[in-house]
N, C-alpha and C positions, 0 to 999 in steps of 0.2 A: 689488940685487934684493930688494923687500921680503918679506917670512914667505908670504905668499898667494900670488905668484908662485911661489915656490921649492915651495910645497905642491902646486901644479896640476903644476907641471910636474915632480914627484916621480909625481903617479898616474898622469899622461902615461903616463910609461915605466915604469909597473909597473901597476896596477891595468887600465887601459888597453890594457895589451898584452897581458892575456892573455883567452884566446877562451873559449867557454861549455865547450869539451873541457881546459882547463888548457894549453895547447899558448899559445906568442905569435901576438895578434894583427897582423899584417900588414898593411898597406895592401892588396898584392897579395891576402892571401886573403882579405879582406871582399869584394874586387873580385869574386873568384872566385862567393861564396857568393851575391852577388846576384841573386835572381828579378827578373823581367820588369820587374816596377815597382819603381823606385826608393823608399830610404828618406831620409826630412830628418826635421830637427829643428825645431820651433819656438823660435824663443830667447826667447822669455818664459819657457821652462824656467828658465832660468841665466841670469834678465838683472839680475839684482844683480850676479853676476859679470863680465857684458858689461859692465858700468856703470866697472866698475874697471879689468878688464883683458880688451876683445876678442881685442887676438891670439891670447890666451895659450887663452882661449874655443873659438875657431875652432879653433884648435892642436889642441887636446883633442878636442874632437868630429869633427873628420878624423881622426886617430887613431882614435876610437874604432870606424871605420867609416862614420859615417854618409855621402852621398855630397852632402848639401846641406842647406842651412838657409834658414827662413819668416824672415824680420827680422819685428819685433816694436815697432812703433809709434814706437821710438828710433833715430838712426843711432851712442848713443853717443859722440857730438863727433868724429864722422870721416865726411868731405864722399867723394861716390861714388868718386873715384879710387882712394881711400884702401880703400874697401871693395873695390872690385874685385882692386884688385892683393893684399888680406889672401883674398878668395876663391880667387882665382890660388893663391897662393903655397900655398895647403891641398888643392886638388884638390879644392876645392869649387865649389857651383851653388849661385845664389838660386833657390828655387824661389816666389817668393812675399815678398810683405809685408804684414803687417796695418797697416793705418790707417784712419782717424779718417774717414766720407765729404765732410766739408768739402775734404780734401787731394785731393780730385780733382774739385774746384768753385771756378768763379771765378779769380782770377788763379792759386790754386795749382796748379792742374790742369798748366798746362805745368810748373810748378818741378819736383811728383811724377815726372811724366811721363820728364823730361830725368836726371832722378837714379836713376831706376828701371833707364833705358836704358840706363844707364852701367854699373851696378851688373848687369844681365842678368835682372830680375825679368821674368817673362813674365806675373803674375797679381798684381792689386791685390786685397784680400782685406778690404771693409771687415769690422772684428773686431765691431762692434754698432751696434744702433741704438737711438734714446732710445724709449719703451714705447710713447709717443705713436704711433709712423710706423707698429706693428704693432697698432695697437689694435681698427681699427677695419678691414670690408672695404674703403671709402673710402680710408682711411687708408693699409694697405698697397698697395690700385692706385695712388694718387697715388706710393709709394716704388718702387713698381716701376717707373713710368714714369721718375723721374728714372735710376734701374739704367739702363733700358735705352738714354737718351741717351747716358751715359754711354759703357754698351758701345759704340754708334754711333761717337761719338768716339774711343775706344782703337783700334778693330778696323783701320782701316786702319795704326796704327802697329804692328800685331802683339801687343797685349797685350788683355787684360781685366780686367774687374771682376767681383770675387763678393763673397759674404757668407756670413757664418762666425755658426754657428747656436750660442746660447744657451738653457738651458734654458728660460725664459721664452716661445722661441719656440715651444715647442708648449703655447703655452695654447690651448683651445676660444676663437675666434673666428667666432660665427652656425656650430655644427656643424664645425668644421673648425678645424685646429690652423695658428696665423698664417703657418708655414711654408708649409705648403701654399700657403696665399693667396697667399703670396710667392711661391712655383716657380712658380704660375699666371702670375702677373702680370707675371714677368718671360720676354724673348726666352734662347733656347739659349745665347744669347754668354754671357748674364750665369750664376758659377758658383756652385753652391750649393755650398759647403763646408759637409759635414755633420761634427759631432766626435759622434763615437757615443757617449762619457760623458756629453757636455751635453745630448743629445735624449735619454739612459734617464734621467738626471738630472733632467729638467726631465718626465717621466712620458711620453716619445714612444714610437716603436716606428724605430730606424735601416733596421730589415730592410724594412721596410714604407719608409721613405723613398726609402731607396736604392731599392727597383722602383718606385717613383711615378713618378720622377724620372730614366729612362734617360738615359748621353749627359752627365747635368751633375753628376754629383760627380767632378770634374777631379781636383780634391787633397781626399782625406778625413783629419780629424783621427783618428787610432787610437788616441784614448784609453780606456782602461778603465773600471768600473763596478761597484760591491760590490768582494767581497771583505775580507779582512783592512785594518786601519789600516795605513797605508804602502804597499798597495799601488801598483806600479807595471802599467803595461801588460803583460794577459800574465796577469795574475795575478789578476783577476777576473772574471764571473759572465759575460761576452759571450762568445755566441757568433761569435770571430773566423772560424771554417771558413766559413761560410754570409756571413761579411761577405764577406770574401774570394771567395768565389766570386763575389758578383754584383760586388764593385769589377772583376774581372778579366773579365766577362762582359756584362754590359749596364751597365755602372754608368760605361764611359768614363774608369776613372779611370788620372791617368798621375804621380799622386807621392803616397803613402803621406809622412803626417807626427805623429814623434812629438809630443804633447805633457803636459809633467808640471808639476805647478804644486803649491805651496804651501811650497818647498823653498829655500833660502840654503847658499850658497855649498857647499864641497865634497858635501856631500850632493845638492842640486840637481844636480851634473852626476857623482854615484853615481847617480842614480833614472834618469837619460836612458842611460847605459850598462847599465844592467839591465833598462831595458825593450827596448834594440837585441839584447843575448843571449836575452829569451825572443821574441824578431821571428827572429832566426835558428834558435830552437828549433822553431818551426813552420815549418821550412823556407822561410824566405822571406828 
């Protein structure tokens, strides 16, 4: 077992298991503590550490509570069996995968498609798009139209396509921020994942998005904003109560997902565990 293994799976069982009261955290009483909507991870969090050692990954963040994880653009050199049965065997759910929109065009569309199926992803989540396809209002209707075939084609297999907002998306485009243009442009099927640190980030308003937009933030990213260096989720300047209210009330949404970025290895999956204790600090 080399050093990095032996270190994960030392916090596993001690950092890991203990709850925001000091008390051991439990699989059972994460279960217990769970509100309505489910909580996942993103693993772009920790995916230096997926890179090296998934099991050990998965391992960890079932432990930690979470009840599912977004895959993140890599399968990590493990073909969907492999992921499913490493999901199984955690008590975990794919809630999602970010990819690239080429991977659901052209011949790759069945590969994604069959792999996703396997693995139990219910939402294809393109993570960006090149500045070009939001530039213009032209430009966005023409992205939207492909979304929506898109969506056409997933919906009888039970899945969908969204797109997962960048700060850049709320530039002013002609009076209106390119999101917008986007949420117009596309039908209900297609999801808007909004991350609430990358539209305050990028100069947007999430509260204002999220009621634009009823019915389509399916899965919202719950990241944070301001605050102290280091901040994790939880810990900075957003109003989570009022986010919260409208996810839970016209907002449609059915998976809360963390996401923390900027982090390597045991820190990285420190920062995702502290933002799931202040998620259960506000009762959720």
């Amino acid at each position: 077992m080399n050093l990095s293994r032996r270190r994960m799976l030392q916090w596993s069982a001690g950092a890991a298991a203990t709850s925001i009261l000091g008390t051991k955290w439990m699989p059972h009483a994460a279960a217990a503590a769970t509100a309505k909507i489910p909580l996942g991870v993103q693993l772009w969090s920790v995916r230096h550490q997926c890179e090296k050692e998934l099991p050990t990954v998965l391992q960890a963040v079932a432990e930690m509570g979470y009840q599912a994880v977004e895959l993140a653009h890599s399968y990590y050199g493990h073909d969907a069996p492999a992921w499913r049965k490493l999901l199984d065997d955690n008590g975990l759910k794919s809630c999602g995968m970010h990819l690239g929109l080429p991977a659901l065009q052209g011949d790759a569309f069945d590969k994604t498609v069959e792999m996703q199926k396997i693995i139990g992803s219910p939402f294809l989540i393109v993570a960006s798009l090149p500045k070009r396809n939001l530039a213009t209002v032209q430009a966005i209707t023409e992205t939207g139209k492909v979304f929506n075939d898109i969506a056409a084609q997933l919906k009888p297999l039970g899945m969908k396509i969204g797109y997962h907002c960048h700060g850049g998306d709320f530039a002013q485009v002609e009076g209106r921020t390119a999101w917008e243009w986007f949420g117009e442009s596309t039908a209900a099927d297609v999801l808007l994942q909004l991350d609430i640190g990358n539209c305050l980030g990028g100069g947007g308003d999430p509260i204002a998005m999220l009621n634009k937009f009823p019915g389509r933030s399916v899965t919202v990213h719950i990241k944070d904003h301001g605050g102290k260096p280091g901040a994790v989720f939880g810990e900075g300047t957003v109003n989570w109560q009022e986010v919260f209210r409208i996810c839970e009330t016209t907002g449609g949404t059915q998976q809360y997902i963390i996401e923390e970025e900027g982090r390597q290895g045991p820190e990285a999956l420190e920062s995702v565990r502290r933002a799931l204790q202040n998620f259960r600090k506000m009762g959720k």
